[in-house]
GUVO-557160 format. One line per 8 residues: number of its first residue (from 0); their letters; for each residue y, z, x of N, C-alpha, C. Coordinates in Angstrom, 2 decimals. Example, Ala and Ser with C-alpha at 12.3 -4.5 7.8 and 13.67 -1.06 7.14 Angstrom:
0) AS) -5.69 7.80 13.19 -4.50 7.80 12.30 -3.30 7.80 13.20; -2.25 7.08 12.85 -1.06 7.14 13.67 0.03 7.87 12.90
# end
This chain:
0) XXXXXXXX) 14.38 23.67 36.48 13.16 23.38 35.74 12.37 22.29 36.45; 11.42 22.27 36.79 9.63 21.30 37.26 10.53 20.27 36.60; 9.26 19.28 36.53 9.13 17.81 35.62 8.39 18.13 34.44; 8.29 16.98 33.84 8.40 16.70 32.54 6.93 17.60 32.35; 7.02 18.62 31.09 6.01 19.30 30.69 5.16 18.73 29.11; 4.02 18.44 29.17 3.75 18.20 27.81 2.63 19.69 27.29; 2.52 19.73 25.97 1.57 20.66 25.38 1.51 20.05 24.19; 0.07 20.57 23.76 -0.42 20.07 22.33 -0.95 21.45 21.89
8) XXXXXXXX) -1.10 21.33 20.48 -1.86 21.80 19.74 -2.68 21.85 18.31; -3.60 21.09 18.16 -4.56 20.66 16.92 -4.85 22.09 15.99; -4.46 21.46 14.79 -4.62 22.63 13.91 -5.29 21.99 12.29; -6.12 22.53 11.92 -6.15 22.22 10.58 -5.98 23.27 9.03; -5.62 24.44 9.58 -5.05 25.49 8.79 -4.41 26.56 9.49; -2.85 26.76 9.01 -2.63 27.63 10.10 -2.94 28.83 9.41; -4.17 29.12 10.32 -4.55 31.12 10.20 -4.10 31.42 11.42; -4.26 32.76 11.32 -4.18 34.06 12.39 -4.16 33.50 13.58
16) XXXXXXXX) -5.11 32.46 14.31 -5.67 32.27 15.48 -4.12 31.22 15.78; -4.00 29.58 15.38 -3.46 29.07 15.39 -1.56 29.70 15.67; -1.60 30.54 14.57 -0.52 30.94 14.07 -0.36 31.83 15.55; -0.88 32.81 16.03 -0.35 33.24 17.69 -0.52 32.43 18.49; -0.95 31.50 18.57 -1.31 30.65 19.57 0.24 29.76 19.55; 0.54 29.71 18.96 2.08 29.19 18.56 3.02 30.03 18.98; 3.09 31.42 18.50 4.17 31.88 18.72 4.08 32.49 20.20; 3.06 32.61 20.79 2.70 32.89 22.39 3.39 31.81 23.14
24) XXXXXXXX) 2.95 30.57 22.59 3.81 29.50 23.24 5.35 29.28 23.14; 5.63 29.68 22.28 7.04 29.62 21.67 8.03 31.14 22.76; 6.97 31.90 22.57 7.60 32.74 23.26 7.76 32.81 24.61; 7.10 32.05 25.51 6.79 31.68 27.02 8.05 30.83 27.03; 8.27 29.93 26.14 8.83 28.90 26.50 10.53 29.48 26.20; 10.59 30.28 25.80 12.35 31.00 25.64 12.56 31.36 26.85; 11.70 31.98 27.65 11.67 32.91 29.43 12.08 31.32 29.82; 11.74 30.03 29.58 11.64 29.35 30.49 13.07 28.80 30.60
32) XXXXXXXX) 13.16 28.42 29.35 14.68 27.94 29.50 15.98 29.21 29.22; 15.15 30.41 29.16 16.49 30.85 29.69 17.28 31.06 28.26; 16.76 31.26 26.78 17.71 30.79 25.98 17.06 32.43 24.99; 17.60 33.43 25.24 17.62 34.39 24.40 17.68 33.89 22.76; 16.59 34.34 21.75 16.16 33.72 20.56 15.43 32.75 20.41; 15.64 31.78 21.23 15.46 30.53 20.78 13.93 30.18 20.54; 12.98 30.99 21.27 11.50 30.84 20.89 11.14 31.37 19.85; 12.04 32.57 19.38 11.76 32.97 17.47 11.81 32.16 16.51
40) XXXXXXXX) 13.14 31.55 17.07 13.35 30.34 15.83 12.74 29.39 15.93; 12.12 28.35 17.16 11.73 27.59 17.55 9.86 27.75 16.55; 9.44 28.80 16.69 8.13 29.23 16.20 8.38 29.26 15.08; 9.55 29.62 14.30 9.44 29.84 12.68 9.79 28.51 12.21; 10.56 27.61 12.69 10.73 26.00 12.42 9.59 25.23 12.59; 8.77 25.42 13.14 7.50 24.51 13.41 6.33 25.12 12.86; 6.46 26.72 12.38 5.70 27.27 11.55 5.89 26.49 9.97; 6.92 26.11 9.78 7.45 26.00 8.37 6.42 24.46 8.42
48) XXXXXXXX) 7.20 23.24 9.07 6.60 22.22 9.47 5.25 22.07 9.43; 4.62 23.35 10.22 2.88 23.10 10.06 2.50 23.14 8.88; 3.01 24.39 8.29 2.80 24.72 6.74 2.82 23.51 5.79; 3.63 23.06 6.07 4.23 21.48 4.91 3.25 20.78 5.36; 2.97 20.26 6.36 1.83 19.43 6.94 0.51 19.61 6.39; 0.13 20.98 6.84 -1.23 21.10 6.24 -1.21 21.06 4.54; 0.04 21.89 4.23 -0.14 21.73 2.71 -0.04 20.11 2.16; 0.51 19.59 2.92 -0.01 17.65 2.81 -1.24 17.11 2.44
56) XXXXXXXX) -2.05 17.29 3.73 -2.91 17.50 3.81 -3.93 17.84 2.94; -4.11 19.03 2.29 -5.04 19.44 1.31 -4.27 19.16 0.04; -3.49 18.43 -0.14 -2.97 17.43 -1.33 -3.71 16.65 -1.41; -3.56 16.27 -0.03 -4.48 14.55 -0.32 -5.73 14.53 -0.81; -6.50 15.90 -0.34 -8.06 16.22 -0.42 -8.43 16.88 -1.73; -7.29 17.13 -2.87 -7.14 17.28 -4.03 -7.05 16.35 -4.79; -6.07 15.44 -4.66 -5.98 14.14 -5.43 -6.89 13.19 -5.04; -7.77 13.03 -4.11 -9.35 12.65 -3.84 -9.94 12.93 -4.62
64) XXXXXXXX) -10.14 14.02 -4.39 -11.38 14.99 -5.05 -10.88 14.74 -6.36; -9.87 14.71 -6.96 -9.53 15.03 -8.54 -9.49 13.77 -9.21; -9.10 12.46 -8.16 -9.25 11.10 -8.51 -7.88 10.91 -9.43; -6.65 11.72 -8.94 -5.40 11.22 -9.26 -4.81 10.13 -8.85; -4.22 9.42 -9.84 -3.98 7.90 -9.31 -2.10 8.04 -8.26; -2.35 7.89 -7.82 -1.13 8.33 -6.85 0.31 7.15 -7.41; -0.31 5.88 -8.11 0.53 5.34 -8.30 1.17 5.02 -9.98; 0.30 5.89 -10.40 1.00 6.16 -11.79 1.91 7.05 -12.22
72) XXXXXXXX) 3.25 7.32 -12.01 4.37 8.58 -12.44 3.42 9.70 -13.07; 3.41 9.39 -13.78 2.76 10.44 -15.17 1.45 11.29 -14.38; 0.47 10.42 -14.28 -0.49 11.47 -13.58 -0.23 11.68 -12.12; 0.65 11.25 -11.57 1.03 12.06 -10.02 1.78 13.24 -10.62; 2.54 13.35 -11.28 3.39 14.54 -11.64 2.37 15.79 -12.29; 1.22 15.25 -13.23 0.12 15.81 -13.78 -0.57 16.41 -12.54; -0.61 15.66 -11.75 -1.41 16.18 -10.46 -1.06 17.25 -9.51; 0.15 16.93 -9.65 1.11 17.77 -8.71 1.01 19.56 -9.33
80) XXXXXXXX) 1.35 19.57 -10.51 1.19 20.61 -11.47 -0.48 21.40 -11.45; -1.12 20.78 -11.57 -2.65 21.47 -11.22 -2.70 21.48 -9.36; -2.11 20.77 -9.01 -2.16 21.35 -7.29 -1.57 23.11 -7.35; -0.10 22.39 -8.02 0.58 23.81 -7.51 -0.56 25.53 -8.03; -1.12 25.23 -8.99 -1.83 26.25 -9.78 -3.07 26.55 -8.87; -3.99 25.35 -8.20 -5.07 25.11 -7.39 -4.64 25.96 -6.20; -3.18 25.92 -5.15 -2.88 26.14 -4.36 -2.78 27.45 -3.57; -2.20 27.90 -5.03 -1.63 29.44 -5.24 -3.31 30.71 -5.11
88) XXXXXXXX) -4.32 29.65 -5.29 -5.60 30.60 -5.30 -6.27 30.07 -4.29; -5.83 28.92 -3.22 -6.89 28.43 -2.00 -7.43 29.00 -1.15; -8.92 28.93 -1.11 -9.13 29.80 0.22 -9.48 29.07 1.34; -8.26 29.84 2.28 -8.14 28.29 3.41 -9.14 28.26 3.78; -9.77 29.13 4.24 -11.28 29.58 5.40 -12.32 28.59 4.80; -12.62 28.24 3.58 -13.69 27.28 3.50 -12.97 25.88 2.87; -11.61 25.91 2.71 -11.32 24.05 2.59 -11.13 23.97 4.59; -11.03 24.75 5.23 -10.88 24.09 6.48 -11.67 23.22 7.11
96) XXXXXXXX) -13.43 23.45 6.46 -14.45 22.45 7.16 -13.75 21.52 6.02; -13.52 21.52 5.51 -13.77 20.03 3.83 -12.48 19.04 5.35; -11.21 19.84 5.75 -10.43 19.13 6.30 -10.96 18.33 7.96; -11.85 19.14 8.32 -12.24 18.84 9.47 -13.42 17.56 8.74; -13.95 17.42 7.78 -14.86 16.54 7.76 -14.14 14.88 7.48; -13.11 15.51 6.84 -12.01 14.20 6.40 -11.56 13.82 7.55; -11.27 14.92 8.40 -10.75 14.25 9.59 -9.18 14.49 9.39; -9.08 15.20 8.51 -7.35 15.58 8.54 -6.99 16.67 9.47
104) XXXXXXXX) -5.80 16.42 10.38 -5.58 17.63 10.70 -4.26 17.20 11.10; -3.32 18.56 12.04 -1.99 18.62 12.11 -1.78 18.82 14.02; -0.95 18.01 14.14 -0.98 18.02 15.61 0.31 18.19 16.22; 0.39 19.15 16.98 1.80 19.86 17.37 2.11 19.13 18.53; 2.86 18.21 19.05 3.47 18.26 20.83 4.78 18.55 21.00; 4.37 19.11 22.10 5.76 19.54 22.76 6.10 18.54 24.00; 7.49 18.20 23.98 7.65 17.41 25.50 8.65 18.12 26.10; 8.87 18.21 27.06 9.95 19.60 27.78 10.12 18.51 28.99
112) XXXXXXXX) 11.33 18.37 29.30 12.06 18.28 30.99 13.47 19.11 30.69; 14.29 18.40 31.96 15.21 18.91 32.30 17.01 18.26 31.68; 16.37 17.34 30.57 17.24 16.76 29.75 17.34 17.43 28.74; 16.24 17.49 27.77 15.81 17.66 26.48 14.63 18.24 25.85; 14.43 19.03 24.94 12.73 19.55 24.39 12.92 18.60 23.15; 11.21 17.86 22.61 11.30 16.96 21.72 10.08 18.13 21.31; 9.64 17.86 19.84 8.74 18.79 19.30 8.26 17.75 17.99; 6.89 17.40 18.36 6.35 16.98 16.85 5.11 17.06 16.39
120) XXXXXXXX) 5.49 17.37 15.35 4.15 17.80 14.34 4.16 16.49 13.59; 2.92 16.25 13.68 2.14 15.19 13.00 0.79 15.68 12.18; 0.80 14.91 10.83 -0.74 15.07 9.86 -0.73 13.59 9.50; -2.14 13.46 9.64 -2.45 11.97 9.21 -2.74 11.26 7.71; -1.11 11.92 6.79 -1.67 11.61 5.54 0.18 10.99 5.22; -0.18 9.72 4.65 1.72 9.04 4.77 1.72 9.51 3.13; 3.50 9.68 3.02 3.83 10.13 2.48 4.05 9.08 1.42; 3.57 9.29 0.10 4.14 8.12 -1.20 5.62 7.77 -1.18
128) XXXXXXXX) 6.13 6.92 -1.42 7.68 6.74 -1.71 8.38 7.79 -2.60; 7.77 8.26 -3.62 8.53 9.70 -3.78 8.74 11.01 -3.42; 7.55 10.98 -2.55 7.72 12.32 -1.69 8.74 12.08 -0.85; 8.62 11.04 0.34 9.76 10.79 1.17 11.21 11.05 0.29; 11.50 10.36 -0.91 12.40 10.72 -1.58 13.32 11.41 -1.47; 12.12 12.09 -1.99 12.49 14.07 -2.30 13.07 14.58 -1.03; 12.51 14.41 -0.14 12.69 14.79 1.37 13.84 14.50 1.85; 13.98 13.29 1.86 15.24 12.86 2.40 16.39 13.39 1.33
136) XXXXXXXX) 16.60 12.94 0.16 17.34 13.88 -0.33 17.51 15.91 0.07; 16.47 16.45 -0.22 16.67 17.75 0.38 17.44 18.07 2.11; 16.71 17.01 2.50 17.49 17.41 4.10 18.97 16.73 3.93; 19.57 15.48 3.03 20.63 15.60 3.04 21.83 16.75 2.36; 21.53 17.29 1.34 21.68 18.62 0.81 22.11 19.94 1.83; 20.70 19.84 2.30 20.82 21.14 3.36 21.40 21.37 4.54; 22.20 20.11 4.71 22.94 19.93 6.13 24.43 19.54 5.36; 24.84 20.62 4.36 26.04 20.81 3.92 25.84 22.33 3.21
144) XXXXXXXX) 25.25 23.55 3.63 25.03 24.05 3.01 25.16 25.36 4.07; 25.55 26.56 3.66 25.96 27.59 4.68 24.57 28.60 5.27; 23.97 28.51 3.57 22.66 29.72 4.12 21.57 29.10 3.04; 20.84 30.20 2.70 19.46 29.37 1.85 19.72 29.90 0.15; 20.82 30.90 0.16 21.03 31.55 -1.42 21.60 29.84 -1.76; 22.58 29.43 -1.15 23.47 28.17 -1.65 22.59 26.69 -2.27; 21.43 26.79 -0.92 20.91 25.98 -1.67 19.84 25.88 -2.45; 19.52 27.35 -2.95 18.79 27.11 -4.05 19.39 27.06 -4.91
152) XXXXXXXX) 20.55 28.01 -5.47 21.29 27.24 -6.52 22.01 26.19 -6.82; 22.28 25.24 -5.61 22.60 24.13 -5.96 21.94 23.22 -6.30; 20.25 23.43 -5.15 19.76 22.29 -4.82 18.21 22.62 -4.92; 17.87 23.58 -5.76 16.47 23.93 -5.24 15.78 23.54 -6.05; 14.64 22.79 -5.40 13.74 21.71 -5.95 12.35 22.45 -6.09; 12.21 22.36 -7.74 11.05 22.88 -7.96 9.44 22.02 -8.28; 9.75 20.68 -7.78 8.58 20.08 -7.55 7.73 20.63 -7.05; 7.78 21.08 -5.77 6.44 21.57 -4.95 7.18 22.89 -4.19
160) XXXXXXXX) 8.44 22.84 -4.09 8.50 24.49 -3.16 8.88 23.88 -2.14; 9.03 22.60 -1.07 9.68 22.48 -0.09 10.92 22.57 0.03; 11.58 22.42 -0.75 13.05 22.18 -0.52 13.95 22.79 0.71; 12.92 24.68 0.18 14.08 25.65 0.90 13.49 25.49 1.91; 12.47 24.81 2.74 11.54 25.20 4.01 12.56 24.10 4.59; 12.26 23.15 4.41 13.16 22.29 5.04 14.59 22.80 5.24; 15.22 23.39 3.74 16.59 23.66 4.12 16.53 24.86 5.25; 15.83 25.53 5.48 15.20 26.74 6.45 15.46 26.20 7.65
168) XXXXXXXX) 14.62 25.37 7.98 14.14 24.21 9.12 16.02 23.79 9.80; 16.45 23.40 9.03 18.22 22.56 9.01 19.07 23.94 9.68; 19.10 25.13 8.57 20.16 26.06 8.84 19.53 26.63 10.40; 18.24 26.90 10.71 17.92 27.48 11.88 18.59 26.61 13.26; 18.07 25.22 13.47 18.58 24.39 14.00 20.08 24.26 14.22; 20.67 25.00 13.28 22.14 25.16 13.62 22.93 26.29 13.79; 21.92 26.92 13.77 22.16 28.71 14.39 21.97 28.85 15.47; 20.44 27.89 16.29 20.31 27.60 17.67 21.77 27.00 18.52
176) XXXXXXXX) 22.74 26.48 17.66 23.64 25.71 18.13 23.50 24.22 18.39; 22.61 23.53 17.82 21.85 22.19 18.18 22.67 21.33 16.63; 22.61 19.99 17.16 23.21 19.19 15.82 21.33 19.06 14.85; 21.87 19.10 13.83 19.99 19.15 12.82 19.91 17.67 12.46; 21.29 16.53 12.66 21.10 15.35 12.58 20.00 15.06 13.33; 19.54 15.67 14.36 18.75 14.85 15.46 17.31 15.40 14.80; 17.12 15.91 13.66 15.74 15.80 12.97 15.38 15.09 12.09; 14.16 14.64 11.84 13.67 13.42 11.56 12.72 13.59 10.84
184) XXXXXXXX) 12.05 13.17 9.71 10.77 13.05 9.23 10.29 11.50 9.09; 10.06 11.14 9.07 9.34 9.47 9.31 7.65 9.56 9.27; 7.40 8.63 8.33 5.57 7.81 8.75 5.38 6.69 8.94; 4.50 6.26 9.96 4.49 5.07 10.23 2.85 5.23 10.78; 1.97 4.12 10.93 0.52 3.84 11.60 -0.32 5.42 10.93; -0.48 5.35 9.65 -0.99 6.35 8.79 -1.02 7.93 9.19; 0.42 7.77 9.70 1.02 9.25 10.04 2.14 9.78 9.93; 2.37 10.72 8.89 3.54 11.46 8.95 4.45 12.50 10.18
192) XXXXXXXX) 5.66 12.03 10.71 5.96 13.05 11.64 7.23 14.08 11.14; 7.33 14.36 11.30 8.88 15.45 11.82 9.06 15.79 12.86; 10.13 15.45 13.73 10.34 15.11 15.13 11.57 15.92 14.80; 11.63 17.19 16.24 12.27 18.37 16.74 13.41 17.76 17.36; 14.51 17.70 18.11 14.84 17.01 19.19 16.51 18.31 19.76; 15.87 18.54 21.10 16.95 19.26 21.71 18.01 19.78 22.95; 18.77 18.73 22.80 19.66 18.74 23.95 19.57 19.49 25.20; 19.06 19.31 26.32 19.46 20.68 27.37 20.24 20.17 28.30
200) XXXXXXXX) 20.71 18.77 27.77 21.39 18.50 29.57 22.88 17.51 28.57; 24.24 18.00 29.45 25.51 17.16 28.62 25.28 15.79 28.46; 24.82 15.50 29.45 24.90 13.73 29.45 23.61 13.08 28.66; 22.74 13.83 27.97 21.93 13.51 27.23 21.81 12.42 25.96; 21.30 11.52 25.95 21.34 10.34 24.94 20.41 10.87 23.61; 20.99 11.27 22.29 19.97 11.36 21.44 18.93 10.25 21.53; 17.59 10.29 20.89 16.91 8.74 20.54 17.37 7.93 19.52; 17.95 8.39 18.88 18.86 7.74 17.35 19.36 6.79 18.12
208) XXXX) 20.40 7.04 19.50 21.22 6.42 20.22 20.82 5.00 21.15; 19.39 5.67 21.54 18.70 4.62 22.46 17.65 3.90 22.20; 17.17 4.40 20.99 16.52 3.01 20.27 17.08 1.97 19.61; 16.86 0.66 19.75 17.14 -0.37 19.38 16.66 -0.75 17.79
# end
């Protein structure tokens, strides 16, 4: 393999266009390393990710627009409930300018060498302390869990519908053969990430390992 490869890709709804433009890349990049599957799954994990992102995203531009107080229990949960109803009828094609005017959007990189592929999707909307919550709980759940029937009946969270995407996200990552410890969701400098991370070389240092 060359040196170190980077790619991006800016998205603010994934339609049709976005959505091949992904899996074209995803699929180039299996020929490259050589890894039969791995660009299927690789595209449906970061498909899931975009999805959560943007659906972030036009949360935020709801509870704006709706003037939900984000820090009151009662009407965030109130809010959440008219999202989910709002959601189910959105038509992406015209909230996409509302997102481009906010300035929200979702940003894919890829970093590729001959160690490791890192993969992150970023949206510029941080997550309240209970969303993270939720999150972190679900991904601890789903990284004890065999397939996705298990954890909806154990564990399936009907707040908003992420639960199983994430648990999706976990079981794929370990079908690739990759540890799913080395995934991450974190916000920090008014940005949410979920950071990919994947071994290609033995002597490889996770970042868990080499950050201080």
């Amino acid at each position: 393999m060359a040196g170190e490869k980077k790619t991006k890709f800016l998205v603010h709804i994934l339609d049709d266009e976005a959505r091949d433009g992904l899996k074209s890349y995803f699929d180039s990049l299996e020929k490259e390393l050589g890894r039969e599957g791995m660009g299927t799954a690789l595209f449906n994990v970061v498909q899931e990710l975009v999805t959560n992102a943007v659906k972030a995203n036009v949360k935020r531009v709801f509870f704006e627009k709706n003037k939900y107080d984000l820090e009151n229990p009662t009407e965030y949960q109130r809010g959440l409930e008219d999202f989910r109803t709002f959601f189910r009828s959105l038509d992406a094609a015209s909230y996409q300018q509302t997102l481009r005017e906010m300035d929200l959007s979702v940003r894919v990189d890829v970093d590729l060498d001959h160690q490791r592929l890192l993969i992150f999707v970023r949206n510029n909307t941080i997550m309240i302390q209970e969303e993270e919550a939720r999150i972190r709980k679900n991904l601890a759940a789903a990284m004890g869990v065999k397939d996705l029937v298990e954890f909806s009946v154990h564990y399936g969270d009907e707040s908003e519908g992420n639960g199983l995407g994430l648990a999706m996200v976990v079981l794929l990552i370990k079908d690739m053969g990759f540890d799913p410890g080395n995934f991450r969701v974190y916000h920090n400098e008014g940005h949410t990430t979920a950071r990919l991370e994947f071994p290609l070389s033995a002597d490889y240092r996770p970042l868990r390992e080499t950050v201080s």
